[in-house]
C-alpha positions, 0 to 999 in steps of 0.5 A, a space after each residue: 452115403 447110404 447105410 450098408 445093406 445087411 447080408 440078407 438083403 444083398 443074398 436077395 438083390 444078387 438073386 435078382 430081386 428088386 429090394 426096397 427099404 420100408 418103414 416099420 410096419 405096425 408093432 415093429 421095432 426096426 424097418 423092414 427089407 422087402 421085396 417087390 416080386 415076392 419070389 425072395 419073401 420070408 414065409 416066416 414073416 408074410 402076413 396077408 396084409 402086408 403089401 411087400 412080403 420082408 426079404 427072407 433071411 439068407 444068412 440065418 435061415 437054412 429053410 430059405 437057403 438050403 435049396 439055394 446050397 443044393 441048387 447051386 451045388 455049393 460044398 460047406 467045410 470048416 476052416 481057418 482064416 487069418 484076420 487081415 488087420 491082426 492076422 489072428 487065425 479063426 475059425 469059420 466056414 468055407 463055401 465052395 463050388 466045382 464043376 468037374 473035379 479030380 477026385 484025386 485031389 482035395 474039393 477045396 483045391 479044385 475050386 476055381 478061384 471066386 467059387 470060394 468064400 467063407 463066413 463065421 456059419 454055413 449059411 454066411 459063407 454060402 450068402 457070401 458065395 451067392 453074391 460073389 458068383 453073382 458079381 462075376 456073372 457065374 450064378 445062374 438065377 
């Protein structure tokens, strides 16, 4: 069994991206995560001689996934969860997306059921929500 792929790098595979694992290029520490298409690449990170552009940071980087939080209509509020094994209550965020809401009602009970996930930051939460829609075939790319 493989390694588990980091957070970013499933963002960029549930957007549709062809992700491949790279060995390090020159001066760095650790491999990199690129993508072959381009469409998903750091503009941080991309220098002209890199042949694969590094997979942008979803989970760390609002740059690269604000626009993703707007197009997609996702809301982000601050919540606590129970952790499953010692149900100790924390603090994270909630991501969530409606459609057509009664404004009578709170936005979180309004969203339908998979349109919900939470993250320790904003941006986690909203990777989670990304490849949880994309699993259920509800994100348009």
């Amino acid at each position: 069994m493989g390694e588990e792929k980091p957070l970013n790098v499933r963002v960029a595979e549930a957007l549709g991206c062809d992700v491949i694992y790279r060995k390090a290029y020159p001066g760095d520490r650790e491999a990199a995560w690129c993508c072959e298409d381009g469409e998903h690449r750091d503009p941080n990170l991309h220098e002209p001689w890199m042949d694969n552009p590094v997979v942008a940071n979803y989970d760390t980087d609002w740059s690269a996934t604000g626009p993703l939080i707007e197009r997609y209509g996702f809301l982000l509020a601050p919540c606590e969860v129970e952790d499953e094994e010692t149900w100790a209550r924390r603090r994270a965020w909630l991501c969530g997306r409606y459609g057509q809401v009664d404004h009578g009602r709170d936005w979180l009970d309004a969203c339908s059921e998979g349109a919900k996930a939470t993250g320790a930051t904003p941006l986690e939460a909203a990777s989670h929500l990304i490849i949880a829609l994309a699993a259920a075939g509800k994100l348009e790319r």
